[in-house]
N, C-alpha and C positions, 0 to 999 in steps of 0.2 A: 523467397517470400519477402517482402514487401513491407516491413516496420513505418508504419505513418505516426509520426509523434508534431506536434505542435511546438513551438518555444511554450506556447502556455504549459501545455502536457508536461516538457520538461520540466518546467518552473513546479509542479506540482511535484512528482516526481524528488525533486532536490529537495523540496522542502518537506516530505513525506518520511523520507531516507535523515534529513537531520534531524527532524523531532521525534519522529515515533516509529523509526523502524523502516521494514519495508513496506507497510500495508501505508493505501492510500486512502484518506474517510472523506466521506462527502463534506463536515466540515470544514479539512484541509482545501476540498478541493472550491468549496463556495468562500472562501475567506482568499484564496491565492484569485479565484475570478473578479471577484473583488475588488482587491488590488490592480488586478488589470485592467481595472472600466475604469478609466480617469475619468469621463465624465459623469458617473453615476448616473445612468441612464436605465443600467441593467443587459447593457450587449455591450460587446467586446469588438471593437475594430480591427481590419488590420493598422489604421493606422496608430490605435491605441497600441496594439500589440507589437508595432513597431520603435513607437516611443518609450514602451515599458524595455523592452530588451537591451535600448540603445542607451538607456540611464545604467542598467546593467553594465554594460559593458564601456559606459564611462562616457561614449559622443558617437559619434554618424557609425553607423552601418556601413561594413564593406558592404560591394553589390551581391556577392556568392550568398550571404546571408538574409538581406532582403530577396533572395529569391527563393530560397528557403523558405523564410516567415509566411512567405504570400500562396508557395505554395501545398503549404500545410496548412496553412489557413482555409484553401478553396475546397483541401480536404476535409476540416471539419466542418466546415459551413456546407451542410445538408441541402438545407431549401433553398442555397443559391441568394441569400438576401443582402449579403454584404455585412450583416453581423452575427458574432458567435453568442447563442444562449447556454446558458449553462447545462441545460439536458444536453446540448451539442455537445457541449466537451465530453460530460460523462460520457455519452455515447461515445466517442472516440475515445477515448481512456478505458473502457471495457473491452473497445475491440484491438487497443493497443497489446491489454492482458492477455488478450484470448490467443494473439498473434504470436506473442511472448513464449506462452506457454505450449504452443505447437511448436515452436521449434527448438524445445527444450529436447 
């Protein structure tokens, strides 16, 4: 089976686990999206979510990881538009749970 997580996901995920536990709340999870839209637009790129990860980790992206991002990216991005909304994510953050917990 098949675990699809996002760098965003993760990002939620980590920051979930260091403040409040294991539970994930919509506040965490629209305040880390948040953070992700550099340009305050209200969607998420990949090339936002590329720039966000790569500050993370300090400068450039190996390739194995931008292939990664982009293709987790294509997985949460639903309607195909090129950017992630924030129902997107939940959406995938519930079906990450659901996944979770069937192969528990």
């Amino acid at each position: 089976m098949k675990f699809v997580a996002t760098a965003l996901v993760a990002a939620f995920v980590a920051i979930a686990l260091a403040q409040d536990g294991p539970e994930i709340t919509d506040a965490l999870i629209e305040q880390q999206f948040k953070s992700e839209d550099l340009n305050k637009d209200g969607f998420v790129t990949v090339a936002e979510l590329k720039e966000s990860v790569a500050k993370l980790g300090g400068g450039k992206l190996p390739a194995d990881v931008v292939k990664i991002i982009e293709e987790n990216f294509r997985a949460t991005d639903t309607n195909k538009d090129g950017k992630l909304t924030l129902t997107e994510v939940k959406k995938q953050i519930e079906k990450n749970e659901e996944l979770a917990s069937q192969a528990e």
